[in-house]
N, C-alpha and C positions, 0 to 999 in steps of 0.2 A: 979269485973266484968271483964269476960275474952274479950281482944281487936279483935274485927273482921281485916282479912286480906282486902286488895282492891280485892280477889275474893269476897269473903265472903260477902262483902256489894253488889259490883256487882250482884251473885246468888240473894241477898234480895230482891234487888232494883225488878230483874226481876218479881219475886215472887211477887209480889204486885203491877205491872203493871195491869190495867182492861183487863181481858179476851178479846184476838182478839185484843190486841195492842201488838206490836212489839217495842224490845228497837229502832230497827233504824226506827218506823213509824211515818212517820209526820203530824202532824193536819192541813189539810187545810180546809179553807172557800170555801163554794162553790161556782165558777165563777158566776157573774152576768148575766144574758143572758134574753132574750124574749124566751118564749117558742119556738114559732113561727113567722116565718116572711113572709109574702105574697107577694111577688112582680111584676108587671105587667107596662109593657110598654102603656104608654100615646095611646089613639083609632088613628084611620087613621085622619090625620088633612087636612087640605086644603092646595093647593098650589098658590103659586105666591099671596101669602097677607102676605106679611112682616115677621119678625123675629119671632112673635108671634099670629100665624093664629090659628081660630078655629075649632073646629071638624067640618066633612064631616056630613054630613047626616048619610051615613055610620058608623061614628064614634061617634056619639050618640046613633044611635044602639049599636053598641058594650058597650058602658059603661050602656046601661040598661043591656045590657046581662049581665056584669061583675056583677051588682049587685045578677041578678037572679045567676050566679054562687058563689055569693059567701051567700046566703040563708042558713040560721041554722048556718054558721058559727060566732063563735064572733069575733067582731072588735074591739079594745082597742081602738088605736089611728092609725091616716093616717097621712101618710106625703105626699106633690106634691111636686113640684120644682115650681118655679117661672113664670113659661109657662104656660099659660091658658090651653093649650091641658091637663095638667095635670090634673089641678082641674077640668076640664070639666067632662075628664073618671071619677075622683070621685063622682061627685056632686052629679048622683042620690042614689050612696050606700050612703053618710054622709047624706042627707036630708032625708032618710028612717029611718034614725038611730038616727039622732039628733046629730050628730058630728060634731067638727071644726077640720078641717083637719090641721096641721104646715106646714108650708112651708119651704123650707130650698133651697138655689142656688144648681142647674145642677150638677155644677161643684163642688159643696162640698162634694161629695158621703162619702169621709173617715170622714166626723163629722157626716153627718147620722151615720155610722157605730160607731161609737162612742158615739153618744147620744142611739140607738139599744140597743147596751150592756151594755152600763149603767145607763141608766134612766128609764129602761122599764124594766122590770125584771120581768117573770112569765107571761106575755102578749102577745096579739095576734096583729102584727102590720100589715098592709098593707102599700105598699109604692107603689107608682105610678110615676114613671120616664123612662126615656130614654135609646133608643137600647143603648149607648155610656156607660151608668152606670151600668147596672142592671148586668152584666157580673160581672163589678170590686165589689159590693156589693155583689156579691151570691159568689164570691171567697174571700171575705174579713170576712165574717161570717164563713168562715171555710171548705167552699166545696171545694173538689179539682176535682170532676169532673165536665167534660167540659156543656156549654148552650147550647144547638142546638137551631139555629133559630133565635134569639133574635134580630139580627141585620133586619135581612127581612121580618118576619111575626108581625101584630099584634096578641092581644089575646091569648097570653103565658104566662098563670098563671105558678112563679115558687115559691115553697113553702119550705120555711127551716124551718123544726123541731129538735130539738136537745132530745136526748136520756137522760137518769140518768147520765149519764156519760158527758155532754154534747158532745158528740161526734155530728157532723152536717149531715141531709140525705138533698135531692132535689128531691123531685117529681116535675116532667113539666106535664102539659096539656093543652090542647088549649081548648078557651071559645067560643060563637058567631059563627057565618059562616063563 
C-alpha cells in the first residue's frame, strides 16, 4: 500500500471536512444571553421620608402606566433592588401576572449582569432600578451607545435585544405623562 505524503493526508483530511467548515473554523457554543432585557427606573418617590420613601401619587400612576406599557409583552422574570420604590413601580405588572419579583442590592448591578447572562437564557427580563445603575447595566450588556435622560426623567423604558449574532441594540422610550 503506497505511503501518503503530510500533503497528501492534509488534501484528505480537507476533503472530508462537512461542507461550509473550514480547516481553520472553530466550533463555538452559543453565548448564554436573555433575549431581551427591559429596563426602567423606579416611578417619582417622595421626599424628606428617609432612605426608603414611597412612591408619590404621581408614581403610582406611572407604575400602572408601566404596566399598561408593557401589555402583550412577555415577562420571564423581574428583578427590584432592595428600595420599596422599586417593588412599588413593579407591584402592579407582577400582580397582573402572578409573578415574584428577585431582589438583588442597588449596588450590585455587575451580579444582576451576571446572573442576566447566565441564568436566563432565551428570556424576557425586566429590571426595575436606579438613575445610578441602569447606565452601568445597559453598558455592561454590550451597548456602546450613550442613555439620554436616565439620570432626570422618570419613565424611560430602555430595551436590549440581542440579534443571531448576539450583537446588542437599545431602543429608549418614554412611558406615563
Amino acid at each position: 500500500m503506497p505511503r501518503l505524503t503530510g500533503v497528501a493526508v492534509a488534501l484528505t483530511a480537507l476533503l472530508l471536512l462537512p461542507q461550509g467548515v473550514s480547516a481553520t473554523s472553530t466550533v463555538r457554543k452559543p453565548a448564554k444571553r436573555p433575549s431581551r432585557v427591559i429596563l426602567v427606573r423606579h416611578a417619582e418617590k417622595e421626599h424628606g421620608m428617609g432612605r426608603d420613601p414611597p412612591l408619590t401619587q404621581r408614581g403610582s400612576e406611572r407604575a400602572e402606566a408601566l404596566m399598561q406599557a408593557l401589555e402583550g409583552v412577555p415577562i420571564d422574570v423581574v428583578f427590584v433592588t432592595q428600595f420599596r420604590r422599586t417593588l412599588e413601580t413593579a407591584e402592579p405588572l407582577v400582580k397582573e401576572r402572578g409573578l415574584e419579583p428577585a431582589s438583588l442590592p442597588a449596588g450590585r448591578w455587575r451580579a444582576l449582569v451576571r446572573e442576566l447572562k447566565t441564568r436566563h437564557p432565551n428570556q424576557t427580563i425586566l429590571v426595575v432600578g436606579h438613575s445610578f445603575t441602569l447606565p452601568q447595566i445597559v453598558r455592561h450588556l454590550g451597548v456602546r451607545s450613550s442613555v439620554r435622560e436616565v439620570k432626570r426623567r422618570y419613565g424611560d423604558l430602555l430595551t436590549v435585544t440581542y440579534d443571531p449574532n448576539g450583537r446588542p441594540t437599545l431602543q429608549q422610550r418614554h412611558f406615563g405623562e
